[in-house]
Backbone bond lengths (Angstrom), bond angles and torsions (degrees), N, CA, C in turn:
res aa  C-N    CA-C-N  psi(-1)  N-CA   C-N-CA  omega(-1)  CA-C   N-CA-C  phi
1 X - - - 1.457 - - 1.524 108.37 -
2 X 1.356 117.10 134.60 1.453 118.54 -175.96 1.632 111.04 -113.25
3 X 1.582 95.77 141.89 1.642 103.32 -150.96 1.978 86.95 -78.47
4 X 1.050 113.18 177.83 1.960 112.70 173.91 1.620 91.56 -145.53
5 X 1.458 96.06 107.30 1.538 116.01 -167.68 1.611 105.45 -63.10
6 X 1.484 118.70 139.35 1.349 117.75 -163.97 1.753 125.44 -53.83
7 X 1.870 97.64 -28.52 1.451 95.37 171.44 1.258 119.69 -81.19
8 X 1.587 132.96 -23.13 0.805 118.47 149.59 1.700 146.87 -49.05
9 X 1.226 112.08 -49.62 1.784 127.93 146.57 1.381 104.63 -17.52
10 X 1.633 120.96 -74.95 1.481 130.99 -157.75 1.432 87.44 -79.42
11 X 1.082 148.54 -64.61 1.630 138.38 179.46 1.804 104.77 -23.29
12 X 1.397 96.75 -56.01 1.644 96.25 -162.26 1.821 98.16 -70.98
13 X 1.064 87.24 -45.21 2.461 80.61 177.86 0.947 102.03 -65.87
14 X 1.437 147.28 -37.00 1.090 136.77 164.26 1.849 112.66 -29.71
15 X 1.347 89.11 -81.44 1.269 103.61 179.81 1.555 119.94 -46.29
16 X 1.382 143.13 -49.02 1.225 153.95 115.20 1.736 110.25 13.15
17 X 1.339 103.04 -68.67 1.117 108.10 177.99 1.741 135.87 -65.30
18 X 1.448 97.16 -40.56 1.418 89.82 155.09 1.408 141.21 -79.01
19 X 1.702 110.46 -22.57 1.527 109.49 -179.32 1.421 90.14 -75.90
20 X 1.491 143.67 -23.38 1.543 122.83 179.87 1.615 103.56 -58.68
21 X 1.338 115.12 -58.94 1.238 121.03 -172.42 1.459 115.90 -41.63
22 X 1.332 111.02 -52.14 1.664 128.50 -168.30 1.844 94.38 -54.10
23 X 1.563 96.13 -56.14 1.762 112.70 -173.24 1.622 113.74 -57.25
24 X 1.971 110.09 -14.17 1.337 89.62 170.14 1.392 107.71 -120.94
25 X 1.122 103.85 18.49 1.660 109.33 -174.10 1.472 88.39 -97.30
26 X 1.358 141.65 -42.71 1.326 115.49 159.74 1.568 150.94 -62.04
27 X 1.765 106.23 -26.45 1.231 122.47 132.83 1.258 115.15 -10.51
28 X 1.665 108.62 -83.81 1.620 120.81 -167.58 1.172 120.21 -38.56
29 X 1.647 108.05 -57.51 1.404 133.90 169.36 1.587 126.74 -29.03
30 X 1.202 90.52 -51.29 1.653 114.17 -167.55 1.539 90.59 -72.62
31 X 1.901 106.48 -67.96 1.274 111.17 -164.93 1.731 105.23 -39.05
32 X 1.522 108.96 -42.03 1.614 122.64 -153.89 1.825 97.38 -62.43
33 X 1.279 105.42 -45.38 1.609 100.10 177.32 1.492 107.94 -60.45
34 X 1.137 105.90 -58.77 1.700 98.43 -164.53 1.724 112.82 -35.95
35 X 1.030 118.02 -52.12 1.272 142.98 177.36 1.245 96.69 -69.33
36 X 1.510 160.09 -95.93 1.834 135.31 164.46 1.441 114.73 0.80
37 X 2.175 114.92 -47.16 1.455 86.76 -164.91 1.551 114.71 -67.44
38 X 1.548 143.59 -0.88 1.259 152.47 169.16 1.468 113.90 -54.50
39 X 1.584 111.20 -26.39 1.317 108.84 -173.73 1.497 109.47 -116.78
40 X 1.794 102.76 -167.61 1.557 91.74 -160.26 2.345 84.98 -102.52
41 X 0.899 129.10 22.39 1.505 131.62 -165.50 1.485 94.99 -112.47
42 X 1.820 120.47 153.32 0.629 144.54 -177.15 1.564 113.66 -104.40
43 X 1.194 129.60 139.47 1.590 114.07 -172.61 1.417 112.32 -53.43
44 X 1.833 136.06 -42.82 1.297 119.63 172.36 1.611 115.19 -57.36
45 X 1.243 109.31 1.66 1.588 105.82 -175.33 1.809 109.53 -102.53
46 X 1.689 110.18 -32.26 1.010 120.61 161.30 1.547 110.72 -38.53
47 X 1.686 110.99 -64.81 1.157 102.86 -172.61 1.210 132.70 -70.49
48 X 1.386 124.49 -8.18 0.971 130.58 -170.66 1.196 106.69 -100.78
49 X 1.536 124.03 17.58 1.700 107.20 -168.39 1.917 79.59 -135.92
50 X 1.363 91.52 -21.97 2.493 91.67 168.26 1.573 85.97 -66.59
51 X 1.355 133.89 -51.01 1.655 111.40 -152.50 1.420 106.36 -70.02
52 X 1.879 119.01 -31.92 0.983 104.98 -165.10 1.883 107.64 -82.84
53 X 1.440 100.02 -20.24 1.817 103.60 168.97 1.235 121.41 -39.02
54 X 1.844 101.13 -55.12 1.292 97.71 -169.35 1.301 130.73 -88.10
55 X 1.808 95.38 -20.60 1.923 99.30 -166.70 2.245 92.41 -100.87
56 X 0.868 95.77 10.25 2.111 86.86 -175.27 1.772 86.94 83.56
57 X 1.857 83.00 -170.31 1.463 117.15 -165.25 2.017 91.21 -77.01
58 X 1.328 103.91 154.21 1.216 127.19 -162.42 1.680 119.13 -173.72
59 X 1.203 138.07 140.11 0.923 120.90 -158.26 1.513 100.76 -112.28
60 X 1.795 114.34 -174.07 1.563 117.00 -140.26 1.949 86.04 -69.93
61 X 1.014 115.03 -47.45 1.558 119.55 -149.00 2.130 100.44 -70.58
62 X 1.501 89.35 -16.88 1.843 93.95 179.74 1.789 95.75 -83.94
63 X 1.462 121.43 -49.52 1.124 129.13 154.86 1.732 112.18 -9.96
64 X 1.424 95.93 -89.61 1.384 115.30 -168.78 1.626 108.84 -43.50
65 X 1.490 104.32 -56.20 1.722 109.53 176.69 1.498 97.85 -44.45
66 X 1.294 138.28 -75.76 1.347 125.09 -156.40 1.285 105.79 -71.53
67 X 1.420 132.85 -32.00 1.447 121.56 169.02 2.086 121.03 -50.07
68 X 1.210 89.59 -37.63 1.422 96.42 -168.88 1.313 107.01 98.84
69 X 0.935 122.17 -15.95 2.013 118.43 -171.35 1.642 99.99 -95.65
70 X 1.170 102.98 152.11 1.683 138.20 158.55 1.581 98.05 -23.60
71 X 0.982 113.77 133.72 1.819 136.59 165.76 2.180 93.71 -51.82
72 X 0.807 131.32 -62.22 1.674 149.84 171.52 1.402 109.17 -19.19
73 X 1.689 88.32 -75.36 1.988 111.88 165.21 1.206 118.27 -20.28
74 X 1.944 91.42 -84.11 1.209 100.29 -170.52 1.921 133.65 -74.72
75 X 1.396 89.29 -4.16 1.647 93.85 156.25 1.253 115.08 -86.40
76 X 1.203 124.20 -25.46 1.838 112.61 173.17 1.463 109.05 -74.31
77 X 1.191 108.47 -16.96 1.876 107.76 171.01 1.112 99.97 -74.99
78 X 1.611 126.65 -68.39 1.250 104.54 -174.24 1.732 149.30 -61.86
79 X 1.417 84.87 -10.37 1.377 106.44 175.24 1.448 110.82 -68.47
80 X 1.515 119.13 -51.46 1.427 143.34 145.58 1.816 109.54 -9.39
81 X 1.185 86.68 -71.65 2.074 110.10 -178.05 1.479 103.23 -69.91
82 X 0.857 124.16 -35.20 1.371 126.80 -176.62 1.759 119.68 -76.77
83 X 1.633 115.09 -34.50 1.165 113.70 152.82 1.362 128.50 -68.16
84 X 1.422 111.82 -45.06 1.924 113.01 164.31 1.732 98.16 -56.00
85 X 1.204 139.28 4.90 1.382 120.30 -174.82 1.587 118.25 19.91
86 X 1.802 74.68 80.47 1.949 106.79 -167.68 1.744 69.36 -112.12
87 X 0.974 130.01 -62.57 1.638 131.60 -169.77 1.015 116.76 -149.72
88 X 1.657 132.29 178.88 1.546 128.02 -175.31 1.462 111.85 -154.98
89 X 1.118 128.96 -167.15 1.674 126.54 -146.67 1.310 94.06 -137.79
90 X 1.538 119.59 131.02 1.194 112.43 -149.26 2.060 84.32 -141.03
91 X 1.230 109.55 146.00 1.523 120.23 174.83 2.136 98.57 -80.92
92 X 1.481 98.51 121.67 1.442 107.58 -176.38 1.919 106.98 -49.44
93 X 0.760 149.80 91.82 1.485 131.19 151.23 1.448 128.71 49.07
94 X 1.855 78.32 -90.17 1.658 100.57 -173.21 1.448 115.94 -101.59
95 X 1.863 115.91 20.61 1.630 115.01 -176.10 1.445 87.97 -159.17
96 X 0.973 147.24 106.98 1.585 146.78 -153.34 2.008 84.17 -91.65
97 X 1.450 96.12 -41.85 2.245 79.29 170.28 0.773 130.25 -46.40
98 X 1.344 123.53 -31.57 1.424 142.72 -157.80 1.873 105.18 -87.22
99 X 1.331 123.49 107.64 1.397 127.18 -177.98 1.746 97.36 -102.68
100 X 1.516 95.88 127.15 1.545 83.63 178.79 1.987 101.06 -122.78
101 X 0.850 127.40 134.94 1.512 140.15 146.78 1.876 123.74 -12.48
102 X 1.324 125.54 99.06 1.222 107.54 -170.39 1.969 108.18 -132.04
103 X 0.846 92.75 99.19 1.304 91.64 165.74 1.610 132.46 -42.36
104 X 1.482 90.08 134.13 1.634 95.54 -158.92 1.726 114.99 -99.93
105 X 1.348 149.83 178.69 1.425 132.87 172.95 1.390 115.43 -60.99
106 X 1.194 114.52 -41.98 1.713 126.74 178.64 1.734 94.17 -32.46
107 X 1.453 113.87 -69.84 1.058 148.34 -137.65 1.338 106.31 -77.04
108 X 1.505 124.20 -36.89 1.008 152.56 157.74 2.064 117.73 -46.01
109 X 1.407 73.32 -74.60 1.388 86.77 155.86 1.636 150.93 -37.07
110 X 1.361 91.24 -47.03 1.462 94.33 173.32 1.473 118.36 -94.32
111 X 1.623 110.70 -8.30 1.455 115.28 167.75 1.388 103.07 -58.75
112 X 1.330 114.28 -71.54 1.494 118.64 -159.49 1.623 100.91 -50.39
113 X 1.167 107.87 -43.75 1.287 104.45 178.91 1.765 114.86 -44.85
114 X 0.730 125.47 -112.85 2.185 132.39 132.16 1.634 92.67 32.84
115 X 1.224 108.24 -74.21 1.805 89.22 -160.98 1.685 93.51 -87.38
116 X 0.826 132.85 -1.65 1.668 123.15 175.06 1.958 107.33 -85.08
117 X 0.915 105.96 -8.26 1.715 125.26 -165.16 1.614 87.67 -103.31
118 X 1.701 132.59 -54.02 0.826 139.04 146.94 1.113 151.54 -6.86
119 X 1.415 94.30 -69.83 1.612 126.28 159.65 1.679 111.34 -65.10
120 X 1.243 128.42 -43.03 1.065 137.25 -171.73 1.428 112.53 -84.66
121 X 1.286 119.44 -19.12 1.741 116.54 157.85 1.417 118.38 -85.54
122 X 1.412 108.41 -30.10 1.895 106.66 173.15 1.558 102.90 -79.60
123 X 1.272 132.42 -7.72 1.590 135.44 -169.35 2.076 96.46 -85.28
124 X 1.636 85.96 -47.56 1.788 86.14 178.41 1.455 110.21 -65.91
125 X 1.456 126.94 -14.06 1.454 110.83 -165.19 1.444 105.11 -96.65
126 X 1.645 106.31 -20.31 1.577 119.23 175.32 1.266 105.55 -57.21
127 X 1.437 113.99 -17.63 2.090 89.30 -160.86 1.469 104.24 -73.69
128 X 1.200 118.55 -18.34 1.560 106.00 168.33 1.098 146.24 -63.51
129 X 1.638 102.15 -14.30 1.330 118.80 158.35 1.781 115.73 -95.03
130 X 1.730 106.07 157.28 0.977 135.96 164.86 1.671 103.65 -58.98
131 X 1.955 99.92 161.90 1.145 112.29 -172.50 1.716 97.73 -68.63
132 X 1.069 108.35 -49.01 2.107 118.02 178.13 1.034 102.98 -37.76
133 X 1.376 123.54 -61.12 1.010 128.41 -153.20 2.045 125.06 -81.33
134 X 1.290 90.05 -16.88 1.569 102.81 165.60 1.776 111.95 -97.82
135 X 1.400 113.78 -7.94 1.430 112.26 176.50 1.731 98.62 -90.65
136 X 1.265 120.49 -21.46 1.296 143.43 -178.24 1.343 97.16 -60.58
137 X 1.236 124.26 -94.15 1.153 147.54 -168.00 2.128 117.14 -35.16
138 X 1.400 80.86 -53.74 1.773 103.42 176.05 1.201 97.64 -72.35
139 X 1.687 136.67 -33.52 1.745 107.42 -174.79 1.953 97.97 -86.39
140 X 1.292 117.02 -29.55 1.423 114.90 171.19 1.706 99.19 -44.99
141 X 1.486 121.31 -82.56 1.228 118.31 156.43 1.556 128.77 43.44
142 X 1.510 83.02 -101.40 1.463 127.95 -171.00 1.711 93.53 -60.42
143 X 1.371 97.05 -64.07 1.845 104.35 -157.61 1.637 111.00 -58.12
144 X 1.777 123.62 -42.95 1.278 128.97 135.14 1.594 115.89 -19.05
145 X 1.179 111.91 -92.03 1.542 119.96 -177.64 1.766 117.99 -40.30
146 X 1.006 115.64 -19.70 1.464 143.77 179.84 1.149 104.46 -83.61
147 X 1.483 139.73 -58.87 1.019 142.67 162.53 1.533 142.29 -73.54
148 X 1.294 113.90 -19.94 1.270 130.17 145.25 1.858 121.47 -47.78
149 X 1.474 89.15 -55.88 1.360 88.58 -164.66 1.990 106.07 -90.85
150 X 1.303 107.97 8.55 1.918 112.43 161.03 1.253 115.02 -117.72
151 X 1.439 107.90 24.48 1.815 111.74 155.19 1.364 119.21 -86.41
C-alpha cells in the first residue's frame, strides 16, 4: 500500500478545488446572462449597478477601482446607465468637485429583480442538499471569501 504524502494530497484539493470553482463560476456567468437577456443592462452594467446597491453612492474612479476597468470605460458605462436612468450624477454635498454616482429606482429595481431570479436558480439546485450541508457550504463560503479578500 502506498502512503500519498500530505503535500501532495493538499496540492491535488487544491487543484480540485479550483477547477470546481472556475466550473461554477462559469455556470453563474452563463446562468447570469440568460437572466440579463430579460433586461435592458449589460452584464458590465449589472455589475456596476450590484456595487453601487450594495456599497451607496461613490464616484466613477471608486467605481472603476472595484470594477477593474479604465477610469474611460467606466464613464462610458455610466454615461450608458445614466441615459436608461439606471442612475445619475450627483454634486458631492460637502465638495461640490466631487461628482458622485447614485443609483436611481429603475436601477434599483432591476437588481432586486436579477439577484432574486438568481437566488431562485441556486435555491433549486440546493434542494439536493441537506440542511448541514448548505450551512456547510456557506460558512466554507464565507471563510474563503474572508480570506481572499484580507490578503
Amino acid at each position: 500500500m502506498s502512503k500519498v504524502h500530505p503535500k501532495t494530497s493538499n496540492a491535488n484539493n487544491v487543484a480540485e478545488i479550483e477547477k470546481e470553482l472556475r466550473y461554477i463560476s462559469t455556470i453563474i456567468k452563463q446562468k447570469g446572462r440568460e437572466i440579463l437577456s430579460n433586461y435592458k443592462i449589460t452584464s458590465p452594467q449589472f455589475v456596476a449597478l450590484t456595487w453601487l446597491f450594495e456599497d451607496g453612492d461613490m464616484t466613477i474612479g471608486e467605481l472603476s477601482n472595484k470594477m477593474y476597468l479604465a477610469f474611460s470605460t467606466t464613464t462610458d458605462l455610466v454615461d450608458r446607465m445614466e441615459k436608461n436612468e439606471l442612475l445619475m450624477r450627483v454634486k458631492d454635498v460637502n465638495d461640490r468637485r466631487v461628482v458622485r454616482i447614485h443609483l436611481l429606482s429603475e436601477g434599483k429595481r432591476i437588481i432586486d429583480e436579477v439577484i432574486k431570479k438568481r437566488q431562485d436558480y441556486l435555491n433549486a439546485i440546493l434542494t439536493e442538499f441537506n440542511e448541514e450541508e448548505i450551512s456547510s457550504l456557506k460558512r466554507s463560503l464565507i471563510k474563503l471569501h474572508q480570506e481572499m479578500r484580507d490578503e
